[in-house]
N, C-alpha and C positions, 0 to 999 in steps of 0.2 A: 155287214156289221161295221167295215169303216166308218160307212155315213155316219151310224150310229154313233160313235166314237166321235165323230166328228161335230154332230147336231149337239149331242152332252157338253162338249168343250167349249162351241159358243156358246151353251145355255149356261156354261160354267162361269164366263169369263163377265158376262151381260151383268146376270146376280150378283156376282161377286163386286161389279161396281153399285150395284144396288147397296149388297152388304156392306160398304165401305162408308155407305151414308146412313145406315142406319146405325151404325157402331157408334159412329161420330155424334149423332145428333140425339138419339133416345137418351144418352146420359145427361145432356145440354138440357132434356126437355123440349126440343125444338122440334116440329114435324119434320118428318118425312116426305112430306110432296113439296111444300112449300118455306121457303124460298126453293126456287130451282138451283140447280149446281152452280159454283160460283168459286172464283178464286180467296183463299182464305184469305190472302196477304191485299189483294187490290179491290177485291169483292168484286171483281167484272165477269157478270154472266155468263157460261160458256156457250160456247155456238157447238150448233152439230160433231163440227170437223175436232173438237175439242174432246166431245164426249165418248169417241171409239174408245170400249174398255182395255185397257193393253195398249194396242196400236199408237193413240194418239198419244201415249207419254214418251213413245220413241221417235213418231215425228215431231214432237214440241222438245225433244233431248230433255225432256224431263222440267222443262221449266215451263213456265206458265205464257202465254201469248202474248200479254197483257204488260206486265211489270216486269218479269223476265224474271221472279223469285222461282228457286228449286221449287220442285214439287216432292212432296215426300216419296220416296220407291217404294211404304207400306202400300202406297194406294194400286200400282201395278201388280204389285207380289200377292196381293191378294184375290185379283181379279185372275191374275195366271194360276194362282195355287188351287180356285175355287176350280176350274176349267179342269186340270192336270186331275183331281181328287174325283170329281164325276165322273171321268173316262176312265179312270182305276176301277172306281166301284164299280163301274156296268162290266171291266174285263172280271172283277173276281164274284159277283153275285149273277151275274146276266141280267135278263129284263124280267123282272119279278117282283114280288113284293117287298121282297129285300133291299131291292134295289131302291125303292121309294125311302125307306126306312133310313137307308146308309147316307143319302142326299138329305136326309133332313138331318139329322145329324151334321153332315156337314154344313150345313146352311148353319147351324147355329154354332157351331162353335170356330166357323168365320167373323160370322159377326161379334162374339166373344171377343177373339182375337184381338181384332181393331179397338174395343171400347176398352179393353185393358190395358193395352198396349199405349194407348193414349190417356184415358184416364184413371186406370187403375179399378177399374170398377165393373162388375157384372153387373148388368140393372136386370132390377128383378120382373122390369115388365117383356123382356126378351123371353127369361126363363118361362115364365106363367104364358105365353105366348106358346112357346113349343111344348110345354108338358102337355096339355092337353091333346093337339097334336099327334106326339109322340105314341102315346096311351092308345090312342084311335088306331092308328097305325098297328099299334103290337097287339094288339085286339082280332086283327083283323090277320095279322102275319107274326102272330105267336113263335116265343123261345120255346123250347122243350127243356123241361117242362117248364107249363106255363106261367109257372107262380116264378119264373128263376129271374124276372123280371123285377119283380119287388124287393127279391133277396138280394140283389145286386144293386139297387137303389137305395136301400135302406143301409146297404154295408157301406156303398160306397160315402155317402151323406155322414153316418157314423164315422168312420177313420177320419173322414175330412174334417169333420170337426172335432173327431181330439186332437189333431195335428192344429185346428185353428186355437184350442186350451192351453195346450203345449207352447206352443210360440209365443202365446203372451199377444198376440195383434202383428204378429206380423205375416201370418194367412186370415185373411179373408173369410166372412162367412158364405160371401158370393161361392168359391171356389167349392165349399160343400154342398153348396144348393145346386152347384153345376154339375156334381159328381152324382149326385141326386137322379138328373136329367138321363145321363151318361150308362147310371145303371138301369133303367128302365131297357138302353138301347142293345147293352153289351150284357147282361146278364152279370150272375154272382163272380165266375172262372174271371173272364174276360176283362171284369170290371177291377178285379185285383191287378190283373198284369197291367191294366193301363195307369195305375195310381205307383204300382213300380217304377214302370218306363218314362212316367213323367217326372219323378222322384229324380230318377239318375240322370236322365238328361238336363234338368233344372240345374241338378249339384254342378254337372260337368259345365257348363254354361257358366254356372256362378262361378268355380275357383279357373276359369280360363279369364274369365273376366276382370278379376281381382291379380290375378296372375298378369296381364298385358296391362295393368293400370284402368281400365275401362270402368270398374266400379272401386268403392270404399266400402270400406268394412261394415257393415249394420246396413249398408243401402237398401232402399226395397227395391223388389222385384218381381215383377207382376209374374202369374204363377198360369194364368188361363192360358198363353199360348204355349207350354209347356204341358200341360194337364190337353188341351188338343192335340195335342204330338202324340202323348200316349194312346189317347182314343182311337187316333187314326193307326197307330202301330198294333194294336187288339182288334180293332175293325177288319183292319184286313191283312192282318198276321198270326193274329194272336193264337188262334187253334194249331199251327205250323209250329210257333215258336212253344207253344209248351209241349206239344210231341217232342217235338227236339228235346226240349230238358227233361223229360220224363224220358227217351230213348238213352240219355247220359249218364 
């Protein structure tokens, strides 16, 4: 089972540089295979020894080869986050259909992640990309009951966008069409406690933020790697955590 553990965490780390350039680039409009990798700041091609996902941001100490500009730490922490999150899910589902399920899930709201986090934006060719996807998958490795799938995609798409009415524009309609996605995977239960847990970990973020100086008042704040937080804390907590509050 180590290997196992082990084969998932470079398959984790490999994607997760994949997903760092598709975040970046489907918002741009710009392909995905070409141009090949390149320094944003000097635009110099990367060579091999460049491209180790993880690795080589710690042998290059984070800066680029080339011009010697920082490199952003989102591009490592997503390549180790993707790695760390596939070894979790094969420890809490094993090797099953679930497990298929739980990796694509994370696959996209990795790449979520990166394209908010930089431009603010869920593009909807990512989404339409995994719904179908997704659907095939739960088809195949059904919730119990089966329909709890749609009840939790349509709930969660519904809150999300009265919370995007409510704010007046300052959520997203992306962020409802992502919760959309999210309840196909997490069902109705599941799909509530991750719209919670991304709720209060958002708040705590924001007034820690505003509290150290880090943001101003009205600032926006991208909301999809917070609403990933949640998914992943109901992914693979969430049945744990509501015993608990149901035990209390």
């Amino acid at each position: 089972m180590t290997l196992i553990y082990l084969y998932l965490f470079i398959l984790g780390l490999v994607l997760g540089s994949f997903y760092n350039v598709v975040g970046l680039r489907v918002p741009e409009n710009v392909s995905i295979v070409r141009p090949g990798s390149h320094c944003p700041a000097c635009h110099r091609n990367l060579g091999k020894l460049d491209l180790i996902p993880f690795f080589s941001y710690l042998f290059l100490r984070g800066k680029c080869r080339g011009c010697g500009k920082k490199i952003s730490m989102i591009y490592p922490a997503v390549e180790l986050v993707t790695g760390l999150l596939f070894m979790v899910a094969c420890y809490q589902f094993g090797l099953g259909g679930e497990l298929v399920v739980a990796l694509t899930l994370i696959s996209l709201l990795m790449i979520i992640f990166v394209s908010d986090v930089f431009y603010m934006v869920i593009p909807d060719k990512v989404l339409l990309f995994f719904i179908p996807l997704i659907l095939l998958e739960r088809i195949f490795v059904s919730l119990v009951p089966w329909w709890d799938m749609f009840a939790g995609a349509l709930m969660g798409f519904a809150l999300l966008y009265l919370l995007v009415i409510i704010s007046k524009g300052g959520m997203g309609v992306g962020d409802a069409k992502l919760f959309f996605v999210i309840g196909l995977v997490l069902g109705l239960k599941l799909t509530l406690l991750s719209l919670v847990v991304a709720i209060f970990i958002g708040a705590a973020y924001g007034i820690f933020g505003l509290a150290v100086g880090k943001f101003k008042k009205k600032q926006a704040i991208p909301f999809g790697p917070f609403i990933a937080a949640g998914a992943f804390v109901s992914l693979f907590y969430g049945d744990a955590l509501i015993n608990w509050y149901i035990s209390m």
